[in-house]
TORPA-4810 file (N, C-alpha, C, O; in nm, 3 decimals):
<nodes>
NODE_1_0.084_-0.118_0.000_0.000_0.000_0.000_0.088_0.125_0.000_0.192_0.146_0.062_X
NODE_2_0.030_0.191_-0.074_0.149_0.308_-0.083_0.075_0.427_0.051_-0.040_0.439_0.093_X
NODE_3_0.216_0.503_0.088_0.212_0.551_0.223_0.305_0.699_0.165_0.405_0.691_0.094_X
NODE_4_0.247_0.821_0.212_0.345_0.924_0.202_0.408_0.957_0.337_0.463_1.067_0.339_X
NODE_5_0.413_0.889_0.443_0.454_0.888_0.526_0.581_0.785_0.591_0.630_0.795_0.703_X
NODE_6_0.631_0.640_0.440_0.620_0.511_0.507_0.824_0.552_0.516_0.866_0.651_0.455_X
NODE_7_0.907_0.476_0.586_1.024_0.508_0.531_1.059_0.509_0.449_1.026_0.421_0.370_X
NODE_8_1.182_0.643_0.401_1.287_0.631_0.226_1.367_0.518_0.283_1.401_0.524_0.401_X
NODE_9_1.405_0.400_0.199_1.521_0.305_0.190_1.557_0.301_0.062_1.494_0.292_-0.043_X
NODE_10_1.738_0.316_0.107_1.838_0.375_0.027_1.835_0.261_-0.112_1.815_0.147_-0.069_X
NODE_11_1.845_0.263_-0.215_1.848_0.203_-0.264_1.735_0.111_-0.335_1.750_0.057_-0.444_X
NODE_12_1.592_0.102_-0.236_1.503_0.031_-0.241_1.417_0.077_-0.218_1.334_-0.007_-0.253_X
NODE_13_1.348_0.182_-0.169_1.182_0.234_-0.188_1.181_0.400_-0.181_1.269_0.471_-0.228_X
NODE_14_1.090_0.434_-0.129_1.013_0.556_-0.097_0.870_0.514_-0.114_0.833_0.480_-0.226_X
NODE_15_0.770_0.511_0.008_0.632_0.522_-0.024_0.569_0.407_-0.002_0.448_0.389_-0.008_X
NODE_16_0.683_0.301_0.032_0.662_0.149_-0.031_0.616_0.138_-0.167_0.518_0.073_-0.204_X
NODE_17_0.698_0.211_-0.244_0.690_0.189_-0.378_0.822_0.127_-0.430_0.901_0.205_-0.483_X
NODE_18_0.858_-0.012_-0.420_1.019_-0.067_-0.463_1.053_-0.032_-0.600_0.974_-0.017_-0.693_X
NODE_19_1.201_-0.019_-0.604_1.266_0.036_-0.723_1.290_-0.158_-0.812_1.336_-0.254_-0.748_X
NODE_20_1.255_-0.164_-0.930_1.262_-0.307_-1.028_1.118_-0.368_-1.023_1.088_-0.464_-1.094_X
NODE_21_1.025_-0.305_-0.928_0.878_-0.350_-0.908_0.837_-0.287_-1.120_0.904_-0.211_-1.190_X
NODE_22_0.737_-0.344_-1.147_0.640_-0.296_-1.279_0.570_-0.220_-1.235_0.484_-0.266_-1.159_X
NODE_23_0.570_-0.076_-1.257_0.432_0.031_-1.231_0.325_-0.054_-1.256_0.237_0.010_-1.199_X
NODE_24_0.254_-0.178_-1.312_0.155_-0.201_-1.316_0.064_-0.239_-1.187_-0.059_-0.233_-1.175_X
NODE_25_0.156_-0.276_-1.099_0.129_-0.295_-0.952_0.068_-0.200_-0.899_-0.053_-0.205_-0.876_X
NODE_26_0.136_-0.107_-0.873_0.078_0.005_-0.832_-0.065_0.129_-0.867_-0.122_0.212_-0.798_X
NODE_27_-0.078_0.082_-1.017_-0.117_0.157_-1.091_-0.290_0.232_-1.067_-0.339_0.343_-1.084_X
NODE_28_-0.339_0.097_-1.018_-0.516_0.088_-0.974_-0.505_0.236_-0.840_-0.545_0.353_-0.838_X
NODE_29_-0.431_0.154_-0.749_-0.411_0.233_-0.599_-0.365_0.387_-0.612_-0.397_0.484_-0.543_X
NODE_30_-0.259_0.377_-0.748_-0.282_0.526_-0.745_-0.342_0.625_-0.794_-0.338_0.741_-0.752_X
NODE_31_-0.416_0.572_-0.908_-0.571_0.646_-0.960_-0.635_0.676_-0.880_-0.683_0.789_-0.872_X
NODE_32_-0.658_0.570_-0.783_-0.781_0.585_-0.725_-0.751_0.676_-0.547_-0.839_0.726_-0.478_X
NODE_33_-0.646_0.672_-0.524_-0.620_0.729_-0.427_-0.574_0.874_-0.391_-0.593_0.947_-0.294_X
NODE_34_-0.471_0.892_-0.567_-0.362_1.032_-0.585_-0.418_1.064_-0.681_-0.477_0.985_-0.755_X
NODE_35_-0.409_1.202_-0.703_-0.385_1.295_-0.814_-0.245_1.243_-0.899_-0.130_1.246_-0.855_X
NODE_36_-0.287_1.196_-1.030_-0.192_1.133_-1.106_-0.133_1.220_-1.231_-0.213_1.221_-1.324_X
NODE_37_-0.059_1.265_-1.247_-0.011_1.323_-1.376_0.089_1.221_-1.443_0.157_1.152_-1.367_X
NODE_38_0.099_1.209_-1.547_0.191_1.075_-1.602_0.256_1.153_-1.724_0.178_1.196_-1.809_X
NODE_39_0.404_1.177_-1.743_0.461_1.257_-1.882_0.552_1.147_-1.952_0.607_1.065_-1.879_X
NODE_40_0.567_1.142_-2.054_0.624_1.080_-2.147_0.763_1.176_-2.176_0.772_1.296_-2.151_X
NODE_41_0.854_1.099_-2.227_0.971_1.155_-2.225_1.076_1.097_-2.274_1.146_1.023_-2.205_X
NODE_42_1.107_1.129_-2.428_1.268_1.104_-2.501_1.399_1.166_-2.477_1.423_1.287_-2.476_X
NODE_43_1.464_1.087_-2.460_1.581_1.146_-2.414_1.715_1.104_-2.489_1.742_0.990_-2.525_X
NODE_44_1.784_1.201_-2.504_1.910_1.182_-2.648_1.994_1.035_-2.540_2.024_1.052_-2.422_X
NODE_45_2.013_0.931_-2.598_2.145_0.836_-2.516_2.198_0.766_-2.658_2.143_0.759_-2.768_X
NODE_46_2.308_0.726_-2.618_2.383_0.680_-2.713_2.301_0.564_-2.789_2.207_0.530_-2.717_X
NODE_47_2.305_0.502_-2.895_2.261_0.411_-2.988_2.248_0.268_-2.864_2.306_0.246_-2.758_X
NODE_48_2.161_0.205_-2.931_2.123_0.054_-2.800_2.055_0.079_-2.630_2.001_-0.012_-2.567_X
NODE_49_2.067_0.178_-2.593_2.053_0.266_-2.485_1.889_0.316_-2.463_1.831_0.387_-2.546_X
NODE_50_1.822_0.264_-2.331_1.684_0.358_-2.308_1.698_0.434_-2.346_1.815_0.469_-2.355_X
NODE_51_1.587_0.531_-2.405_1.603_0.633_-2.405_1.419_0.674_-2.395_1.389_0.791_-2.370_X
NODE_52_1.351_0.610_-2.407_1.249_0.671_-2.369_1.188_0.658_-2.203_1.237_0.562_-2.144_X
NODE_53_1.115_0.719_-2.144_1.078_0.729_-2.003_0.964_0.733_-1.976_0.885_0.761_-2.066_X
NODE_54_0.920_0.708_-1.856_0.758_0.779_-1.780_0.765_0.864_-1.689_0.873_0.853_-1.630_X
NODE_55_0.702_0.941_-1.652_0.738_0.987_-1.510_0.615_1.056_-1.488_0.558_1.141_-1.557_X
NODE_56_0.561_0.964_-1.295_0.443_0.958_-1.290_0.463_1.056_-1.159_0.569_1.039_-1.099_X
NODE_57_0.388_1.141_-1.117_0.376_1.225_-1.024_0.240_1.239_-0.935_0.127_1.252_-0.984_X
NODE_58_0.269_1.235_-0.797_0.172_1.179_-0.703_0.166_1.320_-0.649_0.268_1.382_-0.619_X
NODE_59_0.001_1.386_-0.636_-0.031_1.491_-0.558_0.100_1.638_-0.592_0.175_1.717_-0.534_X
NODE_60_0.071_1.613_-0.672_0.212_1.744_-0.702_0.326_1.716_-0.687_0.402_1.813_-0.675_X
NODE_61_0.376_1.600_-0.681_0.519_1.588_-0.723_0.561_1.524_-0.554_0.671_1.489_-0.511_X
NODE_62_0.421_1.526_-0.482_0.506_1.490_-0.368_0.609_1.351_-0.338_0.705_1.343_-0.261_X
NODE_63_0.539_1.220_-0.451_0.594_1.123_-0.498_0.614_1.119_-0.636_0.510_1.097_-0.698_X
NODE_64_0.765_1.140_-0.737_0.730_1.083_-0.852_0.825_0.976_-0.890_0.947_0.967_-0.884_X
NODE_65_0.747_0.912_-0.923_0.799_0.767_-1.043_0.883_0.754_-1.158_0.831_0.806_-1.257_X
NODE_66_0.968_0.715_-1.173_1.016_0.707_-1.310_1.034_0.590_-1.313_1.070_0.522_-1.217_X
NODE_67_1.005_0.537_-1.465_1.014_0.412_-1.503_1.059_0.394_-1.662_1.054_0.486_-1.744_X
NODE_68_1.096_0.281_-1.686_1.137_0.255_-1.840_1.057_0.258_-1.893_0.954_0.248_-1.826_X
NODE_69_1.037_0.274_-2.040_0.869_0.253_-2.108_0.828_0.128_-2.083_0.705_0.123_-2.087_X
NODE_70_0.877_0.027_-2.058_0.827_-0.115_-2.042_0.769_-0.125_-1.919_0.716_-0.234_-1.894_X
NODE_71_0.765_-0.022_-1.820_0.710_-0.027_-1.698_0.778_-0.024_-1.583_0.734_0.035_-1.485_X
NODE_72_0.897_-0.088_-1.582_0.982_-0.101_-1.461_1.049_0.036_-1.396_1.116_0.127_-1.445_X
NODE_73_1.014_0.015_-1.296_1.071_0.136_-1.209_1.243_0.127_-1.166_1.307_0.045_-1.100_X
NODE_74_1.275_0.233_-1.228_1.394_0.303_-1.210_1.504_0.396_-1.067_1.614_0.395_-1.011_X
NODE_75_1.343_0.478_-1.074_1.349_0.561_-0.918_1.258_0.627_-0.877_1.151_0.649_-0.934_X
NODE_76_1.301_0.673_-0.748_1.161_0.703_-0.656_1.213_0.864_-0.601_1.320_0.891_-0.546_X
NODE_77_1.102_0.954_-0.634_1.162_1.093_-0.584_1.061_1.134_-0.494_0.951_1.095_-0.532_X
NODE_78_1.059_1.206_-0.380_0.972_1.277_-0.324_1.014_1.458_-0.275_1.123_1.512_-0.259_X
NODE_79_0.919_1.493_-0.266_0.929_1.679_-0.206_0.905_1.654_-0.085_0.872_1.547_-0.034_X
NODE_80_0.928_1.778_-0.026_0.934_1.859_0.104_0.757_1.812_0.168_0.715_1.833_0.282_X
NODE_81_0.706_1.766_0.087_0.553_1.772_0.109_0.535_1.610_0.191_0.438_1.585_0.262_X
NODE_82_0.656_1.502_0.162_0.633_1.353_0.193_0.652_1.317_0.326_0.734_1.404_0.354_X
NODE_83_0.645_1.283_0.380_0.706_1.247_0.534_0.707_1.207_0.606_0.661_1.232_0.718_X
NODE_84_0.794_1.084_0.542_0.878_0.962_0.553_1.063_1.035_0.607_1.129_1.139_0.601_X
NODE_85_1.069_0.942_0.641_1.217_0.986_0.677_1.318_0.890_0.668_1.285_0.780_0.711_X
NODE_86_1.484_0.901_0.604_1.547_0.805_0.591_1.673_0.849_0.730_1.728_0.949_0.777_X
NODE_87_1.671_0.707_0.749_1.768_0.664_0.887_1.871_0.634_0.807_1.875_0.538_0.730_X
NODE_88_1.982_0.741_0.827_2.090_0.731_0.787_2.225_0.627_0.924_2.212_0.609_1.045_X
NODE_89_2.321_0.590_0.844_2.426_0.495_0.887_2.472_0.539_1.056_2.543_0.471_1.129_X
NODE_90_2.403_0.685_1.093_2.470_0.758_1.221_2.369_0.729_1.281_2.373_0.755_1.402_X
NODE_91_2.264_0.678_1.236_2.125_0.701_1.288_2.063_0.837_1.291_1.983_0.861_1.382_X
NODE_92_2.089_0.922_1.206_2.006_1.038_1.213_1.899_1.069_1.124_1.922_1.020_1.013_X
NODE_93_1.776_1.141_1.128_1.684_1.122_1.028_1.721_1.255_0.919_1.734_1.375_0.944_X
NODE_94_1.729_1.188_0.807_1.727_1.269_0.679_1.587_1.323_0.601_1.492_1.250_0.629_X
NODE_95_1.562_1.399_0.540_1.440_1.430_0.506_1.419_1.494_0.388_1.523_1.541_0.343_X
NODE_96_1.320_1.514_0.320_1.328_1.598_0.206_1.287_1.774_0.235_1.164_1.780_0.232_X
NODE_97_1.335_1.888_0.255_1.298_1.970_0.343_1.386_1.998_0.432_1.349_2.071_0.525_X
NODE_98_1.542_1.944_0.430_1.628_1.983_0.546_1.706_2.078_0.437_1.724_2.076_0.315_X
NODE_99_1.741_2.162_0.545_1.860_2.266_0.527_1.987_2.157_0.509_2.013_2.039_0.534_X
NODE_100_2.073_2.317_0.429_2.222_2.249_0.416_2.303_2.240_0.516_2.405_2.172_0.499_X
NODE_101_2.286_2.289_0.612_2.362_2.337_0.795_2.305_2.210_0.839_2.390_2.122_0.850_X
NODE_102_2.169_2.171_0.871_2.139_2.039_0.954_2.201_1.901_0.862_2.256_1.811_0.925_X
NODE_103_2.190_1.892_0.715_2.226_1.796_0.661_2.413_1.798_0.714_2.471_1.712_0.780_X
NODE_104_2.455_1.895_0.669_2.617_1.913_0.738_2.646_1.857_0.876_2.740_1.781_0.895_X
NODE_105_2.568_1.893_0.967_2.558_1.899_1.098_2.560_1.725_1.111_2.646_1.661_1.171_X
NODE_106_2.446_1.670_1.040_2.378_1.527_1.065_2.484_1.381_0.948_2.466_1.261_0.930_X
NODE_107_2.567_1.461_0.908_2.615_1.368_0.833_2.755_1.395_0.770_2.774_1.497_0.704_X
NODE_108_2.866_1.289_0.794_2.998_1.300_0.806_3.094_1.311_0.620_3.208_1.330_0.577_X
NODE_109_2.975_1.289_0.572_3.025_1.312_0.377_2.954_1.362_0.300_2.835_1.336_0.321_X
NODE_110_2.980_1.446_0.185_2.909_1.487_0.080_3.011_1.569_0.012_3.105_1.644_0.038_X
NODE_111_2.912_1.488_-0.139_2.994_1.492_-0.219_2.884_1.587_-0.343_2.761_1.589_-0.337_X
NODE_112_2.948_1.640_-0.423_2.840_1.732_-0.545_2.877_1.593_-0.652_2.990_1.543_-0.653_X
NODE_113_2.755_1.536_-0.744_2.775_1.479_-0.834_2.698_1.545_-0.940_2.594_1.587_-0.889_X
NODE_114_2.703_1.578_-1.088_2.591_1.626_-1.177_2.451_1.668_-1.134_2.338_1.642_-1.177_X
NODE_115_2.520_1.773_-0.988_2.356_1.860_-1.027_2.346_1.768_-0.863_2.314_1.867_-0.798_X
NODE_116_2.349_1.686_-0.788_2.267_1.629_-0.696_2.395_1.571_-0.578_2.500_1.513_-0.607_X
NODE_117_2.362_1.596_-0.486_2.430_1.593_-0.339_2.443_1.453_-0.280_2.343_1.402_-0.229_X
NODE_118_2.581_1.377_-0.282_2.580_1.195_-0.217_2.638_1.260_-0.083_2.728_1.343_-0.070_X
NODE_119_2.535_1.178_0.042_2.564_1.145_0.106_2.645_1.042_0.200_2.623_0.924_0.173_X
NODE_120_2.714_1.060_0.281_2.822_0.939_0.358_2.839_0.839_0.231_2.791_0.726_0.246_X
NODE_121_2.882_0.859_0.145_2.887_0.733_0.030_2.801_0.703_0.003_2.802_0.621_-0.089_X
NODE_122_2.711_0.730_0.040_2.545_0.613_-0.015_2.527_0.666_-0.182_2.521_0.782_-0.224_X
NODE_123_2.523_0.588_-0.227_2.502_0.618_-0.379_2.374_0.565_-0.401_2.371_0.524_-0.517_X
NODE_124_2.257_0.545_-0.338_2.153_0.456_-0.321_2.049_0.603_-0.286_1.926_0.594_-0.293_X
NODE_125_2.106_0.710_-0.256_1.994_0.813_-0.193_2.087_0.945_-0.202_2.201_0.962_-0.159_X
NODE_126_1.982_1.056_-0.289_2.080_1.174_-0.328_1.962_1.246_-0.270_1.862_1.191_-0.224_X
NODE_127_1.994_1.417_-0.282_1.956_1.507_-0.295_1.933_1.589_-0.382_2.016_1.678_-0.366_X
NODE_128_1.854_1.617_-0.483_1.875_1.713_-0.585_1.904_1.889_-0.542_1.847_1.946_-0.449_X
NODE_129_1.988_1.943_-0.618_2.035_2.091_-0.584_1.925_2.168_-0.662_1.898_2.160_-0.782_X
NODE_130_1.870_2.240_-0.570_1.782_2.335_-0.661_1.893_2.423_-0.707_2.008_2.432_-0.662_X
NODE_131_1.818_2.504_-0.834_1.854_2.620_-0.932_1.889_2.723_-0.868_1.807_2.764_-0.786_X
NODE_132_2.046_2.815_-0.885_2.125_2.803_-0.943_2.213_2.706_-0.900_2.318_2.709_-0.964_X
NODE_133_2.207_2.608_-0.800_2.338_2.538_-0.722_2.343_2.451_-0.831_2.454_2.440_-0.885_X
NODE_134_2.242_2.380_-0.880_2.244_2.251_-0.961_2.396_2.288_-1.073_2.497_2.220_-1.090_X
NODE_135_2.368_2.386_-1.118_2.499_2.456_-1.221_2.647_2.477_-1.200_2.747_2.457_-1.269_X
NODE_136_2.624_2.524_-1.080_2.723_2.638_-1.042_2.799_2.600_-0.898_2.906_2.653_-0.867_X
NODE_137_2.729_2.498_-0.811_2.824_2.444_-0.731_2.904_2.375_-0.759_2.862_2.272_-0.811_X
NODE_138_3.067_2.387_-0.743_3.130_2.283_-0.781_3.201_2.202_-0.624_3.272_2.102_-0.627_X
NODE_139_3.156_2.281_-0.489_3.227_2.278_-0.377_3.096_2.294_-0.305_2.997_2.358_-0.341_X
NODE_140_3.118_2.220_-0.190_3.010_2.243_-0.096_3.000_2.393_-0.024_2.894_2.450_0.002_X
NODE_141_3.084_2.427_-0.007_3.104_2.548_0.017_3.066_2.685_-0.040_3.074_2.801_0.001_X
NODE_142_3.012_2.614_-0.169_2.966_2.679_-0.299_2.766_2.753_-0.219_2.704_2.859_-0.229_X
NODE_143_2.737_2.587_-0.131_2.603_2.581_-0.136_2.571_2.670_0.019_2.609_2.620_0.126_X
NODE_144_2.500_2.801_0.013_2.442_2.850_0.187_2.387_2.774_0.272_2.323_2.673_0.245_X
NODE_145_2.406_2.812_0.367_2.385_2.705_0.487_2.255_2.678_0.498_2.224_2.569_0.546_X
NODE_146_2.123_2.799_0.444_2.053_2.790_0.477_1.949_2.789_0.346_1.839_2.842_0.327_X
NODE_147_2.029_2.710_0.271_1.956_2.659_0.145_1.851_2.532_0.212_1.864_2.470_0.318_X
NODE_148_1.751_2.522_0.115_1.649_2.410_0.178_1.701_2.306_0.062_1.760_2.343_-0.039_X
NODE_149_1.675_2.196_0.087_1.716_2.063_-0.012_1.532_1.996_-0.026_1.467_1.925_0.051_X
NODE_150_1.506_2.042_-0.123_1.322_1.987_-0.117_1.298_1.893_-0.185_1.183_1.850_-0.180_X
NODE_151_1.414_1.816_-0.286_1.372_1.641_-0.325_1.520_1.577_-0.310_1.640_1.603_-0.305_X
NODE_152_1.441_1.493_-0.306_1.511_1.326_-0.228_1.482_1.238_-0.330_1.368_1.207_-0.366_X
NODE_153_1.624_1.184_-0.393_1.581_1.085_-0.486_1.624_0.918_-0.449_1.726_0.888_-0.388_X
NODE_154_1.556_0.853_-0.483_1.630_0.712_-0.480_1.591_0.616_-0.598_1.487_0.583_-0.654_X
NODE_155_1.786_0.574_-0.614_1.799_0.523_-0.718_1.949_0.454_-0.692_2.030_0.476_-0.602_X
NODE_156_1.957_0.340_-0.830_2.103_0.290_-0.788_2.193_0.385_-0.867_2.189_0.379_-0.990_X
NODE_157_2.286_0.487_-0.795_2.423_0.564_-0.853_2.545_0.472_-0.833_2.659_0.517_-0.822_X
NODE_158_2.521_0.362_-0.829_2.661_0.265_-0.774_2.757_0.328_-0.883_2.853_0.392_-0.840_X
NODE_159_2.735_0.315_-1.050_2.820_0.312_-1.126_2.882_0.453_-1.137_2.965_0.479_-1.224_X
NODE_160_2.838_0.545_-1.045_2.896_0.685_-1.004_3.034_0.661_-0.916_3.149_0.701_-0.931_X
NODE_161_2.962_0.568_-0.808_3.083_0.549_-0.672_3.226_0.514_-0.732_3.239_0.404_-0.787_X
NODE_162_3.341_0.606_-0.724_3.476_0.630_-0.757_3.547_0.500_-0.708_3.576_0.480_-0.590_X
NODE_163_3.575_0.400_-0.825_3.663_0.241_-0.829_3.768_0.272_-0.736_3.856_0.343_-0.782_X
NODE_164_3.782_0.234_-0.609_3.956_0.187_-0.507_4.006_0.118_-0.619_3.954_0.058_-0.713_X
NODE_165_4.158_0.150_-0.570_4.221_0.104_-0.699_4.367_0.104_-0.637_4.392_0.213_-0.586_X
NODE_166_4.447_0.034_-0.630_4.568_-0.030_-0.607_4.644_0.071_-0.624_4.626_0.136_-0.727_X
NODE_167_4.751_0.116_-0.529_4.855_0.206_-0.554_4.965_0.105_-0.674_5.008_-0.004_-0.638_X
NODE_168_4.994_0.156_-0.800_5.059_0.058_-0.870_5.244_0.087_-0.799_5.313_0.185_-0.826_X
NODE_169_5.277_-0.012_-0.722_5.397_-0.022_-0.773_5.536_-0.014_-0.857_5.517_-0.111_-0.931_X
NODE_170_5.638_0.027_-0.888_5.705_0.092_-1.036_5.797_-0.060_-1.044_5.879_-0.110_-0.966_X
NODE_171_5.740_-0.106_-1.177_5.826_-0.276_-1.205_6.000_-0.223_-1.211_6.046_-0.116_-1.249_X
NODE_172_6.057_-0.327_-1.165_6.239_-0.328_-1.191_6.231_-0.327_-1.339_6.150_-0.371_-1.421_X
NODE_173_6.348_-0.259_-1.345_6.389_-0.220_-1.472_6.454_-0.346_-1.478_6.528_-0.389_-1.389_X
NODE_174_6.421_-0.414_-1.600_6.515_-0.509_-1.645_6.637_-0.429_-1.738_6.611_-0.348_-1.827_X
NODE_175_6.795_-0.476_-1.692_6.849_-0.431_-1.814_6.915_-0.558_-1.867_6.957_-0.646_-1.792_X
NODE_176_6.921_-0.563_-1.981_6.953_-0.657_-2.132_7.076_-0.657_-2.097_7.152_-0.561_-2.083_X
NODE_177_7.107_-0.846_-2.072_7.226_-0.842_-2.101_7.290_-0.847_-2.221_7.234_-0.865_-2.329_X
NODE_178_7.465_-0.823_-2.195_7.536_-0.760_-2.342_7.527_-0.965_-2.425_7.552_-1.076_-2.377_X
NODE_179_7.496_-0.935_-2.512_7.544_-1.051_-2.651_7.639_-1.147_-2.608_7.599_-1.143_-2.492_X
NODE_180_7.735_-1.234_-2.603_7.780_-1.344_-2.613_7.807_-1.387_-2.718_7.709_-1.405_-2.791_X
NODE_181_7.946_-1.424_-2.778_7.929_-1.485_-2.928_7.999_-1.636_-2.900_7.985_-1.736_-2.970_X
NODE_182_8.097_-1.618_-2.747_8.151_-1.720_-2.746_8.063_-1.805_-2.629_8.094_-1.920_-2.600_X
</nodes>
Protein backbone atom coordinates (compact mmCIF):
# COMPACT_ATOMS: atom_id res chain seq x y z
CA UNK A 1 0.00 0.00 0.00
CA UNK A 2 1.49 3.08 -0.83
CA UNK A 3 2.12 5.51 2.23
CA UNK A 4 3.45 9.24 2.02
CA UNK A 5 4.54 8.88 5.26
CA UNK A 6 6.20 5.11 5.07
CA UNK A 7 10.24 5.08 5.31
CA UNK A 8 12.87 6.31 2.26
CA UNK A 9 15.21 3.05 1.90
CA UNK A 10 18.38 3.75 0.27
CA UNK A 11 18.48 2.03 -2.64
CA UNK A 12 15.03 0.31 -2.41
CA UNK A 13 11.82 2.34 -1.88
CA UNK A 14 10.13 5.56 -0.97
CA UNK A 15 6.32 5.22 -0.24
CA UNK A 16 6.62 1.49 -0.31
CA UNK A 17 6.90 1.89 -3.78
CA UNK A 18 10.19 -0.67 -4.63
CA UNK A 19 12.66 0.36 -7.23
CA UNK A 20 12.62 -3.07 -10.28
CA UNK A 21 8.78 -3.50 -9.08
CA UNK A 22 6.40 -2.96 -12.79
CA UNK A 23 4.32 0.31 -12.31
CA UNK A 24 1.55 -2.01 -13.16
CA UNK A 25 1.29 -2.95 -9.52
CA UNK A 26 0.78 0.05 -8.32
CA UNK A 27 -1.17 1.57 -10.91
CA UNK A 28 -5.16 0.88 -9.74
CA UNK A 29 -4.11 2.33 -5.99
CA UNK A 30 -2.82 5.26 -7.45
CA UNK A 31 -5.71 6.46 -9.60
CA UNK A 32 -7.81 5.85 -7.25
CA UNK A 33 -6.20 7.29 -4.27
CA UNK A 34 -3.62 10.32 -5.85
CA UNK A 35 -3.85 12.95 -8.14
CA UNK A 36 -1.92 11.33 -11.06
CA UNK A 37 -0.11 13.23 -13.76
CA UNK A 38 1.91 10.75 -16.02
CA UNK A 39 4.61 12.57 -18.82
CA UNK A 40 6.24 10.80 -21.47
CA UNK A 41 9.71 11.55 -22.25
CA UNK A 42 12.68 11.04 -25.01
CA UNK A 43 15.81 11.46 -24.14
CA UNK A 44 19.10 11.82 -26.48
CA UNK A 45 21.45 8.36 -25.16
CA UNK A 46 23.83 6.80 -27.13
CA UNK A 47 22.61 4.11 -29.88
CA UNK A 48 21.23 0.54 -28.00
CA UNK A 49 20.53 2.66 -24.85
CA UNK A 50 16.84 3.58 -23.08
CA UNK A 51 16.03 6.33 -24.05
CA UNK A 52 12.49 6.71 -23.69
CA UNK A 53 10.78 7.29 -20.03
CA UNK A 54 7.58 7.79 -17.80
CA UNK A 55 7.38 9.87 -15.10
CA UNK A 56 4.43 9.58 -12.90
CA UNK A 57 3.76 12.25 -10.24
CA UNK A 58 1.72 11.79 -7.03
CA UNK A 59 -0.31 14.91 -5.58
CA UNK A 60 2.12 17.44 -7.02
CA UNK A 61 5.19 15.88 -7.23
CA UNK A 62 5.06 14.90 -3.68
CA UNK A 63 5.94 11.23 -4.98
CA UNK A 64 7.30 10.83 -8.52
CA UNK A 65 7.99 7.67 -10.43
CA UNK A 66 10.16 7.07 -13.10
CA UNK A 67 10.14 4.12 -15.03
CA UNK A 68 11.37 2.55 -18.40
CA UNK A 69 8.69 2.53 -21.08
CA UNK A 70 8.27 -1.15 -20.42
CA UNK A 71 7.10 -0.27 -16.98
CA UNK A 72 9.82 -1.01 -14.61
CA UNK A 73 10.71 1.36 -12.09
CA UNK A 74 13.94 3.03 -12.10
CA UNK A 75 13.49 5.61 -9.18
CA UNK A 76 11.61 7.03 -6.56
CA UNK A 77 11.62 10.93 -5.84
CA UNK A 78 9.72 12.77 -3.24
CA UNK A 79 9.29 16.79 -2.06
CA UNK A 80 9.34 18.59 1.04
CA UNK A 81 5.53 17.72 1.09
CA UNK A 82 6.33 13.53 1.93
CA UNK A 83 7.06 12.47 5.34
CA UNK A 84 8.78 9.62 5.53
CA UNK A 85 12.17 9.86 6.77
CA UNK A 86 15.47 8.05 5.91
CA UNK A 87 17.68 6.64 8.87
CA UNK A 88 20.90 7.31 7.87
CA UNK A 89 24.26 4.95 8.87
CA UNK A 90 24.70 7.58 12.21
CA UNK A 91 21.25 7.01 12.88
CA UNK A 92 20.06 10.38 12.13
CA UNK A 93 16.84 11.22 10.28
CA UNK A 94 17.27 12.69 6.79
CA UNK A 95 14.40 14.30 5.06
CA UNK A 96 13.28 15.98 2.06
CA UNK A 97 12.98 19.70 3.43
CA UNK A 98 16.28 19.83 5.46
CA UNK A 99 18.60 22.66 5.27
CA UNK A 100 22.22 22.49 4.16
CA UNK A 101 23.62 23.37 7.95
CA UNK A 102 21.39 20.39 9.54
CA UNK A 103 22.26 17.96 6.61
CA UNK A 104 26.17 19.13 7.38
CA UNK A 105 25.58 18.99 10.98
CA UNK A 106 23.78 15.27 10.65
CA UNK A 107 26.15 13.68 8.33
CA UNK A 108 29.98 13.00 8.06
CA UNK A 109 30.25 13.12 3.77
CA UNK A 110 29.09 14.87 0.80
CA UNK A 111 29.94 14.92 -2.19
CA UNK A 112 28.40 17.32 -5.45
CA UNK A 113 27.75 14.79 -8.34
CA UNK A 114 25.91 16.26 -11.77
CA UNK A 115 23.56 18.60 -10.27
CA UNK A 116 22.67 16.29 -6.96
CA UNK A 117 24.30 15.93 -3.39
CA UNK A 118 25.80 11.95 -2.17
CA UNK A 119 25.64 11.45 1.06
CA UNK A 120 28.22 9.39 3.58
CA UNK A 121 28.87 7.33 0.30
CA UNK A 122 25.45 6.13 -0.15
CA UNK A 123 25.02 6.18 -3.79
CA UNK A 124 21.53 4.56 -3.21
CA UNK A 125 19.94 8.13 -1.93
CA UNK A 126 20.80 11.74 -3.28
CA UNK A 127 19.56 15.07 -2.95
CA UNK A 128 18.75 17.13 -5.85
CA UNK A 129 20.35 20.91 -5.84
CA UNK A 130 17.82 23.35 -6.61
CA UNK A 131 18.54 26.20 -9.32
CA UNK A 132 21.25 28.03 -9.43
CA UNK A 133 23.38 25.38 -7.22
CA UNK A 134 22.44 22.51 -9.61
CA UNK A 135 24.99 24.56 -12.21
CA UNK A 136 27.23 26.38 -10.42
CA UNK A 137 28.24 24.44 -7.31
CA UNK A 138 31.30 22.83 -7.81
CA UNK A 139 32.27 22.78 -3.77
CA UNK A 140 30.10 22.43 -0.96
CA UNK A 141 31.04 25.48 0.17
CA UNK A 142 29.66 26.79 -2.99
CA UNK A 143 26.03 25.81 -1.36
CA UNK A 144 24.42 28.50 1.87
CA UNK A 145 23.85 27.05 4.87
CA UNK A 146 20.53 27.90 4.77
CA UNK A 147 19.56 26.59 1.45
CA UNK A 148 16.49 24.10 1.78
CA UNK A 149 17.16 20.63 -0.12
CA UNK A 150 13.22 19.87 -1.17
CA UNK A 151 13.72 16.41 -3.25
CA UNK A 152 15.11 13.26 -2.28
CA UNK A 153 15.81 10.85 -4.86
CA UNK A 154 16.30 7.12 -4.80
CA UNK A 155 17.99 5.23 -7.18
CA UNK A 156 21.03 2.90 -7.88
CA UNK A 157 24.23 5.64 -8.53
CA UNK A 158 26.61 2.65 -7.74
CA UNK A 159 28.20 3.12 -11.26
CA UNK A 160 28.96 6.85 -10.04
CA UNK A 161 30.83 5.49 -6.72
CA UNK A 162 34.76 6.30 -7.57
CA UNK A 163 36.63 2.41 -8.29
CA UNK A 164 39.56 1.87 -5.07
CA UNK A 165 42.21 1.04 -6.99
CA UNK A 166 45.68 -0.30 -6.07
CA UNK A 167 48.55 2.06 -5.54
CA UNK A 168 50.59 0.58 -8.70
CA UNK A 169 53.97 -0.22 -7.73
CA UNK A 170 57.05 0.92 -10.36
CA UNK A 171 58.26 -2.76 -12.05
CA UNK A 172 62.39 -3.28 -11.91
CA UNK A 173 63.89 -2.20 -14.72
CA UNK A 174 65.15 -5.09 -16.45
CA UNK A 175 68.49 -4.31 -18.14
CA UNK A 176 69.53 -6.57 -21.32
CA UNK A 177 72.26 -8.42 -21.01
CA UNK A 178 75.36 -7.60 -23.42
CA UNK A 179 75.44 -10.51 -26.51
CA UNK A 180 77.80 -13.44 -26.13
CA UNK A 181 79.29 -14.85 -29.28
CA UNK A 182 81.51 -17.20 -27.46
Amino acid sequence: MIALNANIISYKSIGNIQIGDNILTYLDEMYQRFDVKCQECELYSPPGEQNRWCFYSLNDGTLTITTTFDGDIIGIGCNQNYQGKYINKYQNELYAGITMEELCYLTKFRAILLGMLIVDDDYGLSFTLPSPYDEIADNIKDIPYDLKLNELYVTDYSQWKPKAYKKKTPKKRRIPKPYSYF
